[in-house]
N, C-alpha and C positions, 0 to 999 in steps of 0.2 A: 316652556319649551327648552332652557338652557338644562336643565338637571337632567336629561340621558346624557348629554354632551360633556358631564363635569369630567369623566375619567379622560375624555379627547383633550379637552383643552390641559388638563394636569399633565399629559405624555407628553403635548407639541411644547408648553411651556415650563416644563421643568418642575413642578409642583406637587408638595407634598399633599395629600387629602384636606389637612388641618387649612395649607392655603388656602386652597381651592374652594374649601366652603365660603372663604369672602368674596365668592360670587356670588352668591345667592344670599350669607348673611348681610353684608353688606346696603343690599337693595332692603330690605328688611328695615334695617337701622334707619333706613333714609326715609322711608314710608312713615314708619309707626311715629318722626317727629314731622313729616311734611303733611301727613292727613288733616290733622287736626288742625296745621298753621296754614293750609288751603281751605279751611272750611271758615273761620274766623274770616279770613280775607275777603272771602267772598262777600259778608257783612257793610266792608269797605270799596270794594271795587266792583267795576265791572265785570259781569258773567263770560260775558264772550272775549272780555281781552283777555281775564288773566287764564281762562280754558287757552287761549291760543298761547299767550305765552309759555304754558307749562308744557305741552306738546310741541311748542321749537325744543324746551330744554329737553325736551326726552331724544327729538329729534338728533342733537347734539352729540349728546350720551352715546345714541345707537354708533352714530360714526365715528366716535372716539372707539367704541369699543371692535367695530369692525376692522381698524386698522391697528390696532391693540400691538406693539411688537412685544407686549411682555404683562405678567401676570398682573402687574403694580398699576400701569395704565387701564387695563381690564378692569378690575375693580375699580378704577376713578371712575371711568367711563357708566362702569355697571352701577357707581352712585348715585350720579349725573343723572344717568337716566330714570334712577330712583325720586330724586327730584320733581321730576316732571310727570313721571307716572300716580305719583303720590294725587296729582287734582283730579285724575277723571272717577276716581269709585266715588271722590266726596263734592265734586261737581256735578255729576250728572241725577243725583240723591237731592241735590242740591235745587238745580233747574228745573224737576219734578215737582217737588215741592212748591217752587214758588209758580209757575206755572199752572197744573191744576189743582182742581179742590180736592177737599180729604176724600171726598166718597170715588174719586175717577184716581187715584196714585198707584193704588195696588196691584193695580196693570201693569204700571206702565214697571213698579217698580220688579213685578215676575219676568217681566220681559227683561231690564238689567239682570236679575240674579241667573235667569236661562244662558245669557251669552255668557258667562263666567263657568255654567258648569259645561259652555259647548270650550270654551276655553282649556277648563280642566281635563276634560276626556279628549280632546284632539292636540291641544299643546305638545305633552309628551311625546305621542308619537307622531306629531311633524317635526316637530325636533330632530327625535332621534333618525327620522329618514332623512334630512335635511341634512343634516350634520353628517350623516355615514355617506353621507352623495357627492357633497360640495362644502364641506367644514364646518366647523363652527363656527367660523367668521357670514360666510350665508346667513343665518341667521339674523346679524344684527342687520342684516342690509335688508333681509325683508322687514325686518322693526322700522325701518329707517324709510321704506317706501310707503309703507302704514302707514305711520307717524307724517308723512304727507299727505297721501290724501285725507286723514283726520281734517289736518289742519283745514284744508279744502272744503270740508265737509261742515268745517265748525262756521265757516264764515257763512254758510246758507243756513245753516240746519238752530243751534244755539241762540236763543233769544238775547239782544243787548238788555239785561235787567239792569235797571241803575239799581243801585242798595239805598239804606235811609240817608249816609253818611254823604252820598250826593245827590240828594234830594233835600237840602236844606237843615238836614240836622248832622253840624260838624262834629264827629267824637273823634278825639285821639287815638290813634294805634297803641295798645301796650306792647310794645315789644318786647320789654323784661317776662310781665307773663309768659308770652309765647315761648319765650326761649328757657324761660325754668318748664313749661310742659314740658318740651321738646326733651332737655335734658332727662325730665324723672323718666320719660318713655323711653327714649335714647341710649341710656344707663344701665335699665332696667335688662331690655335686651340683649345689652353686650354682655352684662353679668352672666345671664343663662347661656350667651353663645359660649366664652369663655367657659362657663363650670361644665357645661356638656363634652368639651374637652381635654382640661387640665383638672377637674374636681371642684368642686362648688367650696371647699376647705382652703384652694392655692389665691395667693396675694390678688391676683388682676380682681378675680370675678366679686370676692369681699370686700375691695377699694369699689368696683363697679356700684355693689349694693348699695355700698353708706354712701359713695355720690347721688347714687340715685334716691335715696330716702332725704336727703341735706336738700336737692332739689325740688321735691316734695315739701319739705317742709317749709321751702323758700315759695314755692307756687302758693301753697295756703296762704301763708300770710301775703303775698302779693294781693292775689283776688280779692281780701279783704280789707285791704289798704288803699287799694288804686279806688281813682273814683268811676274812671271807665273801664274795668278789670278786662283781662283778655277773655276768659269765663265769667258768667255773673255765679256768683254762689247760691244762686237761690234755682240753679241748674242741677247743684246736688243735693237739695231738699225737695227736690221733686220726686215722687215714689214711684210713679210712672215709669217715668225717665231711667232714672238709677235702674229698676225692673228688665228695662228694655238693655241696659248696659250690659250688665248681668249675664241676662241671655246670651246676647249676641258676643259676649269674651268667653263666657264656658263652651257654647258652639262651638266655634271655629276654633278654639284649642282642643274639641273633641274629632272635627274633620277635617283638620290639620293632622291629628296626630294618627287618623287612619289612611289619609293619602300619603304620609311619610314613611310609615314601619308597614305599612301593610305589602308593598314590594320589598322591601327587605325582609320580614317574614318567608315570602313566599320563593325566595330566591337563595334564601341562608337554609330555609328546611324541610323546601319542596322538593331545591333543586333548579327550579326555572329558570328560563334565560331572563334578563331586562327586560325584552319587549315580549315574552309572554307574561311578565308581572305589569306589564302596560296594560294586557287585557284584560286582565282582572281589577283594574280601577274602571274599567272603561263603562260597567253597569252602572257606577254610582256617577259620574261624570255626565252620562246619556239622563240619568233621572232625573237630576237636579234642572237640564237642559231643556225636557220634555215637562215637567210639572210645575215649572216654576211661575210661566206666564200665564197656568188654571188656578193652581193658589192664589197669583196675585191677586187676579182678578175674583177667585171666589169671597178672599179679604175684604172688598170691598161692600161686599153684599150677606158676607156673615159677620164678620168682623173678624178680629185677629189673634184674642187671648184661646180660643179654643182650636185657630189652628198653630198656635204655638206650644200649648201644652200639648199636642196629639205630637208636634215636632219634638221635642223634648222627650216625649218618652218614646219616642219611636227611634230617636238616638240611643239611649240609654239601653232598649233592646236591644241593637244591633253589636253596639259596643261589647254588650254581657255576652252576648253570644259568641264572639270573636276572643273574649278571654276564657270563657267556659266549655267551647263545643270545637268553633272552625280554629282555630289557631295550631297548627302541628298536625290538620287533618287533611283533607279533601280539597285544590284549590277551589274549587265549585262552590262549596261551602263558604269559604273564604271572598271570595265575588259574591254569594247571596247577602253576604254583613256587609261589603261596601255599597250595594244595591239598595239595600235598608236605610244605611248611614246616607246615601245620597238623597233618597226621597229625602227621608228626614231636615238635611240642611235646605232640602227645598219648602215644607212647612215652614221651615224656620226663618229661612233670611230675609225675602221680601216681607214677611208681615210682621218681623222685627224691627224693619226700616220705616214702616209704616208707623208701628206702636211708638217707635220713638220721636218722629217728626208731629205726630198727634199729639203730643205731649207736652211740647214745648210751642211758648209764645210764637208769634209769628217773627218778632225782631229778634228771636233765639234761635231763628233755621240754619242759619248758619254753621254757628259756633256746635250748637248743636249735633248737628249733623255731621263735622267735623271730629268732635270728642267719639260719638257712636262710630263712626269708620274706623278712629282713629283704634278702638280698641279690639277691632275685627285682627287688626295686625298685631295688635298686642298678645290676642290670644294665639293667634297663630305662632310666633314666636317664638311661644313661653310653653307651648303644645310640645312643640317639635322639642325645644331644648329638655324640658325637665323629662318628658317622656322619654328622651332617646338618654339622659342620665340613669334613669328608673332602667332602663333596660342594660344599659352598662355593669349597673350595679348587684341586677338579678343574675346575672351571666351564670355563676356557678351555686346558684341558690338551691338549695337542698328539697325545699318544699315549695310549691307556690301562694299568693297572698290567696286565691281564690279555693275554697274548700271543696269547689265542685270538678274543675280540672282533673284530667286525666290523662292526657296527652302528651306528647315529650318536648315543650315549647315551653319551659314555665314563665322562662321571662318577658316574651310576648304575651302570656297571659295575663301576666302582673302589670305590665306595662298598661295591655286591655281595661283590667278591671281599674286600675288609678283612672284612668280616661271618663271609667262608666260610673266613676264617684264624684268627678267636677260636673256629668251629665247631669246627676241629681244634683246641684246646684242650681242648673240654671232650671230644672223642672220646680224646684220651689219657685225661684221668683219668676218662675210664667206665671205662676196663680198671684202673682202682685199686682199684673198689670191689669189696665184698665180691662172692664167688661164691656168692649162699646157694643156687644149684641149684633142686631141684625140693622143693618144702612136701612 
């Protein structure tokens, strides 16, 4: 709901665009290293405290940012609150899991990935009415009332799960681990944020790289050295697992990178205002919304490898079509590919979450579940930056990458077809994951 708001907040605070994206990259940064080091935790602590404590820290965030007198505060604020938003995707995945059995999750988990697409199609444009009515500051104060009754809600709702570590089996915290993850993810993203602005060639973004590959290289050996590692390695010798990784990082840098360019497309070569490029996301928002809590539940009673390759290639349709036909056309057309793209992330996410919590040990839901969130952000990330690079770079391209084009968009198209080629990644490794057939 902040991104119609970014041009408001950039006019009242003085901000050039290049700033103003550390509101939205910034939350970003703080997710892609808090998911994972909330999913670990949970290992270690209690369910229902550290849900509540992460949701004051959001709480927090919100009101730092609603009283924000400057762009510098805002973004602290918008971290903060990153922080604490970081526990509920990989908490609530989390209490599912240990809660019910494998054959009863797929439900519950449609029903998570449904409110995320009523999120997606309604966000925006409460946002942007919200913000054109009573400011952008409005916004962080309904974040802020939310973020209360949450709290509220968690104290009845949230089971107190004790974990193994207080149940009589004491392991130490790695925290070196956690914070060499934190880093390689951390790193990683600020490189892309930085090269999608300044060039992937200039000092920041190639210092960003090599810290984030030296933090890599420091997490390997870590995992393998510690005797309680913050990951167990034998997390990524799982084919399953890795399968389900796969998926769910080429997804959502594929449905990232159509709810990102797909109104700027439509608003650089249609013409459109903003909040008619609102409507045009608004079929694939409504899908994802509506299909997500029949998938889930169909998951349970077919199983999940065959509706994640029908998700996979039903992405990789939409995408190809958006670089090949709707892109420079019809916005109709153009809403019929995010409609496509939305069912599809709706095949794909809950029975991604599913494939990957099946996978792993029961004393690996955690940590687990954590890394698999943590990479939903990661692709999302690296979607938006390298895409919206790819489209930089096409600006004045002579020909497009795709041979079948014909319309006067080529860099949206190019941009498209990169998209419809990480699609065919993750449709290879859907056919890796497990066959569990019919419940």
């Amino acid at each position: 709901m902040a991104n119609p708001v970014l041009p408001l907040i950039g006019e009242q605070l003085g901000a050039s665009k290049a700033q103003i994206s550390w509101v939205v990259s910034g939350v970003a940064l703080v997710l892609a290293i808090g998911v994972p080091l909330y999913g670990r935790m949970s290992d270690f602590f209690g369910l229902k405290k550290l849900f509540m404590i992460a949701v004051g820290i959001l709480s927090s965030g919100s009101l730092i940012c609603a009283l924000a007198p400057n762009l510098i505060i805002l973004v602290v604020g918008r971290m903060i609150q990153g922080a604490g938003m970081a526990a509920i995707p990989v908490l609530s995945v989390v209490a599912v899991s240990k809660v019910l059995p494998p054959g009863k999750r797929g439900g519950a988990f449609g029903i998570i990935a449904g409110s995320i697409g009523i999120g997606t199609a309604g966000g925006p444009i409460f946002g942007g009415a919200v913000g054109e009515l009573w400011g952008w500051q409005a916004l962080f104060w309904v974040t802020l009332l939310l973020s209360a009754l949450v709290i509220v809600g968690t104290m009845f709702a949230v089971p107190s799960l004790l974990p193994d570590a207080q149940q009589g089996k004491r392991r130490p915290f790695d925290v070196l681990g956690g914070a060499l993850l934190g880093l390689t993810a951390g790193l990683l993203l600020f490189a892309v944020t930085q090269g999608e602005a300044a060039g992937f060639a200039s000092l920041s973004p190639l210092g960003s790289f090599a810290g984030s590959i030296a933090a890599l290289i420091g997490f390997i050996w870590r995992i393998n050295a510690a005797e309680t590692p913050f990951v167990p390695p034998v997390l990524f010798t799982n084919r399953f697992y890795v399968c389900a990784l796969i998926v769910s990082m080429c997804s959502m840098f594929a449905y990232f990178a159509v709810l990102v360019f797909v109104p700027l497309l439509v608003v650089e070569v249609n013409g459109l205002t903003p909040g008619q490029a609102g409507l045009v996301l608004l079929p694939g928002g409504a899908a994802v919304a509506a299909f997500s809590p029949v998938i889930g539940r169909m998951s349970d009673r077919v199983g999940t490898k065959r509706l994640i390759v029908a998700g996979a290639s039903m992405m990789g349709i939409s995408t190809f079509f958006l670089s090949t036909y709707a892109a420079g056309n019809s916005p109709v057309l153009v809403s019929a590919a995010v409609l496509g793209a939305g069912i599809a992330f709706a095949l794909l996410n809950s029975p991604a979450n599913s494939a990957a919590v099946s996978a792993v040990a029961k004393d690996q839901v955690g940590v687990g579940v954590g890394i698999f969130q943590g990479s939903l952000y990661l692709g999302a990330g690296t979607g938006a930056g390298l895409i919206g690079a790819v489209l930089s770079a096409r600006r004045d391209a002579a020909h497009p990458f795709n041979p079948w084009y014909g319309e006067g968009a080529g860099a949206y198209s190019d941009a498209f077809f990169i998209t419809t080629a990480v699609v065919a990644i993750a449709w290879i490794a859907a056919w890796g994951l497990r066959n569990d057939g019919m419940k």
